[in-house]
C-alpha angles and dihedrals in degrees: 000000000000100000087050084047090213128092136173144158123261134177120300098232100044111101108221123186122201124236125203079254106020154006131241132207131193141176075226156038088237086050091043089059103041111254130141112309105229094146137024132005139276146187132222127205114196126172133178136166113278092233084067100056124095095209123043107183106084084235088060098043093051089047098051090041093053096052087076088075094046115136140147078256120050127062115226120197132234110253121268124196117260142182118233128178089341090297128110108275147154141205142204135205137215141174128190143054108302118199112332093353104138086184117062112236144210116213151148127217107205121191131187134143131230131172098005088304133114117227134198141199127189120178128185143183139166106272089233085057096036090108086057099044098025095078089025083065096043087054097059085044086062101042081055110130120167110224127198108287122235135208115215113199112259123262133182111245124265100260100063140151094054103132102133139024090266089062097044125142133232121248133188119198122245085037110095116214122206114214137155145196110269105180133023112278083022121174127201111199129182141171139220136177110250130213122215108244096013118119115230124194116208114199149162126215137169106031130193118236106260097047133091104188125219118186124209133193131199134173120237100276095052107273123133109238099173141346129183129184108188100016095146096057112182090010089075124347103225101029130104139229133171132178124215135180108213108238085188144028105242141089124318128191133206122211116191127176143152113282087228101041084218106092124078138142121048117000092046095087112134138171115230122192142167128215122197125210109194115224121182113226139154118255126275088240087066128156096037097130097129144034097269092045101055117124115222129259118202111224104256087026127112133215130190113216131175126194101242095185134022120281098017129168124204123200136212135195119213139174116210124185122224111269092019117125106206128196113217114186150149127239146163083042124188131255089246108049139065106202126221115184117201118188120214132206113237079256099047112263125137107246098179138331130201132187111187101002087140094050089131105059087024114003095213090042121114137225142190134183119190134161117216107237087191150003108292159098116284123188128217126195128196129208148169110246095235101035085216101090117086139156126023113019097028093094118123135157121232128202150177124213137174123254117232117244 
């Protein structure tokens, strides 16, 4: 890695992902990406100007580096001295479960400088596999050679612009985006679809070194709803992480920026990601299981609904104008239910029903089109074919639109 200025073999079937100021390995995809270590082994590259460093011996790097790990728990070495890549380096030891670790851990924190850069090396195993790893680490320290270092010239990240709700991008959970800061007062927004019910976790990872990450969060109409700065604490000193719970189905947006406004450009590089607990509960429309008890659809309006128990009937309340023809449908539908949409007369008689009317676009998706022959409220009620269906997968939108003349 020449802009890096360091390579070094590793083994083959270790997977490895480059960061703007390091590289990580990893025996997995969860140690890759920095998540608890609970099997396996990894190594992390750091490196950072030396002018940024507070320390500037190897001994004194690897100690202060070290003390991140710090815990009742865990033993951490004096420093011995340590080649590495030919240059004057030392390394530190520690066993045990620092901080949240349910698993105890082997590791090594290695320290030189080159070039007028500091560079780090943290290792890590399972203590139960450390007489695997553990020779398997020292190995790619000595394999370590420094490389002319190179200077690409500097580009925005793919994503921009992205500086206000209306430029926002998609993201899905599970699937990390990179972005940086590209000007001074930058601001990163994004935007996921949210499940009642369902726990996400907001987070940023693998900063760059002249960021210091805050996360906000806003509902679809603009209100803050949460914002965090250092939420994952030991993890990573200046990165972020907050946890909601969604009170409602709908849009959420992310809003991430620098704590000092001053930094951009290289160096501001940061991972966000979002992980998605699923929690089964019943709609916010609930209880709608009769007439009197509909909620109200606008016409050109949307609601997601889910069928918490069997057999359960969900009602609508629409007002329709004389001489309108309305299309009423599902859509977005569960693994788990087959809709069937009735519509009802203000007095209670059953105008039309239909089961798959949308097969082509969603096979077990409903549609209805009726035209209003007067001024009145109509009432739809949805269904699953069978009424025996009910919890997760059973989630489905419904919506009315206006037919064209």
């Amino acid at each position: 890695n020449s802009v890096l200025g360091i390579s070094l073999s590793y083994p083959v079937d270790w997977l490895f992902r480059e960061t703007e100021n390091g590289i990580v390995f990893g025996t997995s995809q969860q140690v890759v990406a920095g998540g608890e270590l609970s099997l396996g082994a990894g190594l992390a590259i750091h490196t950072n100007p030396v002018s940024d460093a507070a320390w500037h011996r190897p001994e004194e790097l690897c100690t202060s580096q070290a003390s991140v790990f710090a815990s009742e728990e865990t033993e951490i070495s004096e420093p011995q001295a340590r080649s590495i890549g030919g240059r004057e380096g030392a390394v530190v030891t520690l066993q045990g479960s620092p901080g949240l670790s349910a698993t105890p851990i082997r590791g090594l924190v290695a320290a030189t400088i080159w070039d007028d850069w500091v560079y780090t090396f943290v290792g890590m195993s399972v203590a139960d596999e450390w007489t695997e790893y553990g020779a398997v680490l020292g190995r790619m320290l000595d394999e370590v050679q420094f490389i002319p270092r190179e200077n690409p010239e500097y580009t925005p990240d793919v994503w921009e612009p992205d500086g206000n709700p209306t430029e926002a991008n998609e993201m899905e959970p599970g699937s990390p985006q990179t972005h940086d800061l590209h000007t001074q007062g930058d601001r990163d927004y994004l935007h996921f679809q949210a499940t009642r019910g369902h726990v996400y976790t907001i987070e940023t990872a693998n900063l760059g070194d002249d960021i210091d990450t805050k996360i906000y969060l806003y509902d679809h109409e603009g209100n803050l709803l949460a914002q965090d700065d250092d939420g994952r604490g030991l993890q990573e000193l200046w990165a972020s992480r907050l946890i909601w719970t969604a009170q409602k189905t709908n849009e959420l947006y992310v809003m991430v920026q620098d704590v000092g406004d001053d930094d951009a450009g290289p160096g501001t590089a940061y991972e966000i990601r979002i992980w998605e607990e699923v929690h089964f509960v019943e709609d916010e429309f609930e209880p709608d299981d009769s007439p009197d008890k509909a909620s109200r659809l606008e016409v050109g309006s949307s609601q997601p609904h889910n069928l918490h128990v069997p057999a359960d009937h969900d009602w609508i309340r629409l007002e329709a104008s004389a001489g309108k023809t309305y299309i009423i449908d599902t859509f977005d539908l569960g693994h788990a239910v087959d809709t069937v949409i009735h519509l009802f007369s203000e007095e209670g008689n059953e105008l039309i029903l239909n089961d798959n009317g949308r097969e082509e676009e969603e096979p077990l998706a409903s549609r209805i089109e009726w035209t209003a022959q007067t001024d009145a409220f109509l009432y739809i009620m949805v269904h699953d074919l069978d009424d025996d269906d009910a919890g997760p997968g059973t989630e489905y939108w419904i919506r009315v639109l206006e037919a064209p003349p």
